[in-house]
C-alpha beads as a LAMMPS data file, in Angstrom:
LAMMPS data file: protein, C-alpha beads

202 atoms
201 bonds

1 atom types
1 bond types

-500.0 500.0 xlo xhi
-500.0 500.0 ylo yhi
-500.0 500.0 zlo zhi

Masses

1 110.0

Atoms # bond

1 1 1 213.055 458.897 -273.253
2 1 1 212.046 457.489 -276.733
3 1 1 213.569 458.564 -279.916
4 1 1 213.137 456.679 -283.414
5 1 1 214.580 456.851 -286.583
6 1 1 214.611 454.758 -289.682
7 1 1 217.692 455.105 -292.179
8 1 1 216.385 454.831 -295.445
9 1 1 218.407 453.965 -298.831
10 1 1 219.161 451.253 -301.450
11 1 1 221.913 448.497 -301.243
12 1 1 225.509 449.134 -300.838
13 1 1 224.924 452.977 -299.276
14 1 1 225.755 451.872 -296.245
15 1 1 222.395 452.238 -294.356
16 1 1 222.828 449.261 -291.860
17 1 1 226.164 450.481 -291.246
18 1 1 224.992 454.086 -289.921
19 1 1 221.819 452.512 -287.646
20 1 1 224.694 450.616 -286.035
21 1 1 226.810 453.544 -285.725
22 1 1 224.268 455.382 -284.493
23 1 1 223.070 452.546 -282.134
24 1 1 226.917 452.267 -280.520
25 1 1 226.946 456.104 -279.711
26 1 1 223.633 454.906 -277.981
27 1 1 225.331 452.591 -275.869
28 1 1 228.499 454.644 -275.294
29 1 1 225.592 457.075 -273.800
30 1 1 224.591 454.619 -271.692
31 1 1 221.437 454.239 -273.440
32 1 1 219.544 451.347 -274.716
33 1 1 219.224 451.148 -278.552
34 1 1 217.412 448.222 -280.489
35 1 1 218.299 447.795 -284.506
36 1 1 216.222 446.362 -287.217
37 1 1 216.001 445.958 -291.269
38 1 1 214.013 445.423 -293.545
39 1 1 215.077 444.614 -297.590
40 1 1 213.357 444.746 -300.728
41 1 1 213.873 441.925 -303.191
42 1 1 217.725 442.917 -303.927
43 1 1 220.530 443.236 -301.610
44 1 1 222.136 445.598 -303.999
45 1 1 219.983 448.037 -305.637
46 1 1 216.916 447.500 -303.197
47 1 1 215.323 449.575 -301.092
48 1 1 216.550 449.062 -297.788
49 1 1 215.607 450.844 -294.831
50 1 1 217.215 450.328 -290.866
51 1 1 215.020 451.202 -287.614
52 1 1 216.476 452.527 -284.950
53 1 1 215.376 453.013 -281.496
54 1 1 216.985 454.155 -278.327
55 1 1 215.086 454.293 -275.209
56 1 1 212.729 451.627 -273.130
57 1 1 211.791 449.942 -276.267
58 1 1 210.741 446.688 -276.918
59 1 1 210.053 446.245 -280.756
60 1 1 213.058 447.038 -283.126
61 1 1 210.576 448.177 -285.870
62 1 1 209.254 451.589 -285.408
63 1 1 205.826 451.724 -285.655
64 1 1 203.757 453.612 -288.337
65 1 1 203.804 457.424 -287.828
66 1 1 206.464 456.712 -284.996
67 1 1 209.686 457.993 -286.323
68 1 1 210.961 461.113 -285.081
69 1 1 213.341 461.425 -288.042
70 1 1 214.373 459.801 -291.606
71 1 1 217.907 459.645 -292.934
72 1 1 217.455 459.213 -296.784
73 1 1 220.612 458.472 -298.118
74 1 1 218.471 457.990 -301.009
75 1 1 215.961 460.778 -301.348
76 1 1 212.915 458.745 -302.878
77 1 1 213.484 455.846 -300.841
78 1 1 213.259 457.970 -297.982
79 1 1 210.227 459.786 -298.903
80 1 1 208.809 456.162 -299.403
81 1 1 209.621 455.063 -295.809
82 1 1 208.971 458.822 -294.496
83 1 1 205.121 458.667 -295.895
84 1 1 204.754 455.403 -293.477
85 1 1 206.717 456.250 -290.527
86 1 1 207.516 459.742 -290.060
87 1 1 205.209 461.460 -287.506
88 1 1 203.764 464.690 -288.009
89 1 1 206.269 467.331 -287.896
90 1 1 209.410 465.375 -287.924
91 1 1 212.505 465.888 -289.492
92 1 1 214.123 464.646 -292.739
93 1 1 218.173 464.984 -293.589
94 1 1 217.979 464.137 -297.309
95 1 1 220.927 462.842 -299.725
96 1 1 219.827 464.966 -302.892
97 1 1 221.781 462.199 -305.309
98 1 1 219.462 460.096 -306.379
99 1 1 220.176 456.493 -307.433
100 1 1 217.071 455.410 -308.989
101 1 1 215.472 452.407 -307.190
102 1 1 215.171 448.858 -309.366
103 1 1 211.415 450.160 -309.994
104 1 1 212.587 453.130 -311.528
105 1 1 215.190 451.148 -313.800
106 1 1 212.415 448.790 -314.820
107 1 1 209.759 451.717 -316.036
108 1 1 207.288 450.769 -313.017
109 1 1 207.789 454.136 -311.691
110 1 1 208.532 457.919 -312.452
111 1 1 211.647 459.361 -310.275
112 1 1 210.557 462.839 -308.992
113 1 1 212.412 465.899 -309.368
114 1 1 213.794 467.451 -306.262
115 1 1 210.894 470.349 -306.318
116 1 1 208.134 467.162 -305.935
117 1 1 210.152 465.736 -303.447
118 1 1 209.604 468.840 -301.142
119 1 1 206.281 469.144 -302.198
120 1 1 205.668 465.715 -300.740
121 1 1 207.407 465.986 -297.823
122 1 1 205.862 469.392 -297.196
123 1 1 202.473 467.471 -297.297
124 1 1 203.397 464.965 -294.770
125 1 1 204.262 468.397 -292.606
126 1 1 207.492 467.119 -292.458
127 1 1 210.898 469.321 -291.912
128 1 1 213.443 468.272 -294.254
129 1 1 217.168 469.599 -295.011
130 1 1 218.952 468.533 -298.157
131 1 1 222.228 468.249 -298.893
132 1 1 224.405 466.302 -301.999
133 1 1 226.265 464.333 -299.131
134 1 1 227.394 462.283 -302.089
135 1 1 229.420 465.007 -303.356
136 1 1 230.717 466.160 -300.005
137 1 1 231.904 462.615 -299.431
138 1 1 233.640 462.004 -302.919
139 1 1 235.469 465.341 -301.691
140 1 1 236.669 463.773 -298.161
141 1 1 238.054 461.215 -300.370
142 1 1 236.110 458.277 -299.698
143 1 1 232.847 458.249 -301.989
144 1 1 231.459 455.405 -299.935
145 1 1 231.726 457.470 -296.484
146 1 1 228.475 459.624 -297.552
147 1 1 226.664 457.639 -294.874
148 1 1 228.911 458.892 -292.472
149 1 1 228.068 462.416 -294.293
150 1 1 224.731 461.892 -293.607
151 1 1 225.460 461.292 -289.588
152 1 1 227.019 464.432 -289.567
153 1 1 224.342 466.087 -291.089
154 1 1 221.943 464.266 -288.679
155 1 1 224.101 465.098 -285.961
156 1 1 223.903 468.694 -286.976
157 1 1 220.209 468.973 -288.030
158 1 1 218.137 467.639 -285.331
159 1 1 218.641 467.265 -281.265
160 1 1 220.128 463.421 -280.685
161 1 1 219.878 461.553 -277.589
162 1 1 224.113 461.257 -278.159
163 1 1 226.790 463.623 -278.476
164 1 1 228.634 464.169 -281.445
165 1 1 231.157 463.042 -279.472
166 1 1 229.919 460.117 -278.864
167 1 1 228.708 459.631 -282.555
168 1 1 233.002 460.291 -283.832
169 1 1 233.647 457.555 -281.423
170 1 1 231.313 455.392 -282.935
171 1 1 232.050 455.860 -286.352
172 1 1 236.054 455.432 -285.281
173 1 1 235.011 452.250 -283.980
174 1 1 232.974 451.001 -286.952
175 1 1 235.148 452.223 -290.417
176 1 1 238.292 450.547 -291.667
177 1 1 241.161 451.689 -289.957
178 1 1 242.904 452.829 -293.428
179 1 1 239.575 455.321 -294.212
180 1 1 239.230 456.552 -290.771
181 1 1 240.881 460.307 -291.917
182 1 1 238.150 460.385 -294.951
183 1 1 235.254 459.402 -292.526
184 1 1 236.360 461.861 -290.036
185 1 1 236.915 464.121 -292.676
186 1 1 233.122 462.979 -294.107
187 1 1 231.459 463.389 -290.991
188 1 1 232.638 466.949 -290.447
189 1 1 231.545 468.054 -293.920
190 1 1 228.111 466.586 -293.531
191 1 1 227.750 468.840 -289.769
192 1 1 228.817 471.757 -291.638
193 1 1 227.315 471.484 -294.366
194 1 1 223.953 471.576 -292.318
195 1 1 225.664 474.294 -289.855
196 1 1 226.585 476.321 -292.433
197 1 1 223.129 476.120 -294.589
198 1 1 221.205 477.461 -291.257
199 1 1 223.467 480.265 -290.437
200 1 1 222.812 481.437 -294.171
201 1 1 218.702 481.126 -293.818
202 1 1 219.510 483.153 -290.940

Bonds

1 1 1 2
2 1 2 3
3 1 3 4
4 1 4 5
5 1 5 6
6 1 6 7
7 1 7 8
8 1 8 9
9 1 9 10
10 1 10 11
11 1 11 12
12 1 12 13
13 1 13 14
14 1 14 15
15 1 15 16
16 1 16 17
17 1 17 18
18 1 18 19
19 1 19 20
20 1 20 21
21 1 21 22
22 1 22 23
23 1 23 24
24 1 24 25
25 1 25 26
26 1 26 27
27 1 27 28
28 1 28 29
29 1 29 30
30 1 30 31
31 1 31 32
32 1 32 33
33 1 33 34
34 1 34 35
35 1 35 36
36 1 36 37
37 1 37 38
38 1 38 39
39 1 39 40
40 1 40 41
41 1 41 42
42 1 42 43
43 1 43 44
44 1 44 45
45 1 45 46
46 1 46 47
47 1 47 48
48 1 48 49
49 1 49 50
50 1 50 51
51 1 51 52
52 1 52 53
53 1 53 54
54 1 54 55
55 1 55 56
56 1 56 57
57 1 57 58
58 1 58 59
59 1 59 60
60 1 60 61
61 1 61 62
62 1 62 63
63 1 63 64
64 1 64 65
65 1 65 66
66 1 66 67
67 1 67 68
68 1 68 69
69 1 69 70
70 1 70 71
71 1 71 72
72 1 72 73
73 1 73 74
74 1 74 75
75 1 75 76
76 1 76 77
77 1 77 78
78 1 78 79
79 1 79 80
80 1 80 81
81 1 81 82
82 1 82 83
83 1 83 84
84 1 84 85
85 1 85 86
86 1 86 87
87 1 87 88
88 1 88 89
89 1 89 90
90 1 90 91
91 1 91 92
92 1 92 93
93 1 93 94
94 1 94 95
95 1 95 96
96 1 96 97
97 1 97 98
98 1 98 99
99 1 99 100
100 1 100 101
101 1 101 102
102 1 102 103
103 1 103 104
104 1 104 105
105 1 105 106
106 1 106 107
107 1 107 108
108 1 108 109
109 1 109 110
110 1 110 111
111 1 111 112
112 1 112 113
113 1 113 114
114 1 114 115
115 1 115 116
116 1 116 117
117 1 117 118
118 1 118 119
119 1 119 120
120 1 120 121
121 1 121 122
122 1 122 123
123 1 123 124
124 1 124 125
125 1 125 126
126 1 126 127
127 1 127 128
128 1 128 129
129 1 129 130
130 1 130 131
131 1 131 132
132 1 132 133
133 1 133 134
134 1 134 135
135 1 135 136
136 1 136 137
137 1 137 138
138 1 138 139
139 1 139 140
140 1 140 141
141 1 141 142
142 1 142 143
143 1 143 144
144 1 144 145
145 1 145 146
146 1 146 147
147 1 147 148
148 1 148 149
149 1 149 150
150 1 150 151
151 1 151 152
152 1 152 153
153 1 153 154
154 1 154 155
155 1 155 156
156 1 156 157
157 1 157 158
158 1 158 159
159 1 159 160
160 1 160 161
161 1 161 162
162 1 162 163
163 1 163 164
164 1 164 165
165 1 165 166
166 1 166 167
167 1 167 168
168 1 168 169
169 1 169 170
170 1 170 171
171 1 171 172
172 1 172 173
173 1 173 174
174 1 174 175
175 1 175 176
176 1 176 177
177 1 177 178
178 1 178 179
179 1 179 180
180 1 180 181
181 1 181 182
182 1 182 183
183 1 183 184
184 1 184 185
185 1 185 186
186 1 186 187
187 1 187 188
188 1 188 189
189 1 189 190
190 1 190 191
191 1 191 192
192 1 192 193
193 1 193 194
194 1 194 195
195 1 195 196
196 1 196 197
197 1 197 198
198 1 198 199
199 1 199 200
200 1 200 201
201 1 201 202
């Protein structure tokens, strides 16, 4: 069993955070799980993007067209790392907030509105879900838990190798004691927000 994923977002989201949430669910499944970043040029407003793999793995990088799934908690960021890694027909849980990358700020690049976005990803025959996890998380009371929105959502939209047991556990090990209730809280609106958007497509 192989399964790889690369969290993608800009400094201070909390993308290292959730690979190493999701990595500790990993080895409270008794499975092996490898971690790896890369940064851009800024710690805090760079792109940053976090591999993880869980399986018989030797690299912590995914390879190119080797991810089975992309967590954006930035949406062009993670159409950025999804049009390098993300094999055919894999899945995308998108953050629909965008916080434009230094590139953007600077006038090097255009930001795309969310209808090119799915265009794109539709190109790479990808599978994406959205959802404004950055909302959702403001509303658990704890703006800076939307990465732990986004594992719930992840939890929700695709079939892990862990539980969502396992994945609560995690996050209960990893947050601050004092926002544990808003990442709960977080987490749970992220899985239904995902849950809930399904049932309604039918």
């Amino acid at each position: 069993m192989q399964f790889n994923l690369v969290v993608a977002g800009v400094g201070g989201q909390g993308s290292i955070i959730a690979s190493h949430i999701i990595a500790e669910a990993a080895i409270r499944s008794n499975l092996h799980a490898r971690v790896g970043e890369t940064f851009g040029a800024a710690m805090r407003g760079g792109a940053v993007a976090s591999h993880v793999r869980l399986g018989e793995v030797l690299s912590p990088l995914v390879p190119e067209d080797g991810a089975d799934a992309v967590l954006a908690l930035e949406p062009l960021e993670g159409l950025r790392v999804a049009v390098r890694f993300l094999r055919p027909h894999g899945s995308v849980i998108a953050n629909t907030a965008a916080v434009p990358p230094v590139d953007v700020n600077i006038g090097a690049a255009a930001y795309p509105d969310h209808e090119q976005l799915a265009d794109a990803y539709a190109r790479l025959l990808a599978r994406p879900c959205f959802l404004d996890a950055t909302r959702l998380a403001v509303e658990a009371g704890n703006a800076r838990a939307m990465n732990v929105v986004m594992l719930g959502a992840l939890c929700a939209a695709i079939e892990l190798p862990v539980s969502r047991a396992a994945l609560e556990a995690a996050v209960a090990a990893r947050v601050p004691p004092k926002t544990l209730e808003a990442n709960q809280r977080a987490f749970r609106a992220g899985f239904a927000a995902v849950r809930d958007a399904r049932a309604a497509r039918g």
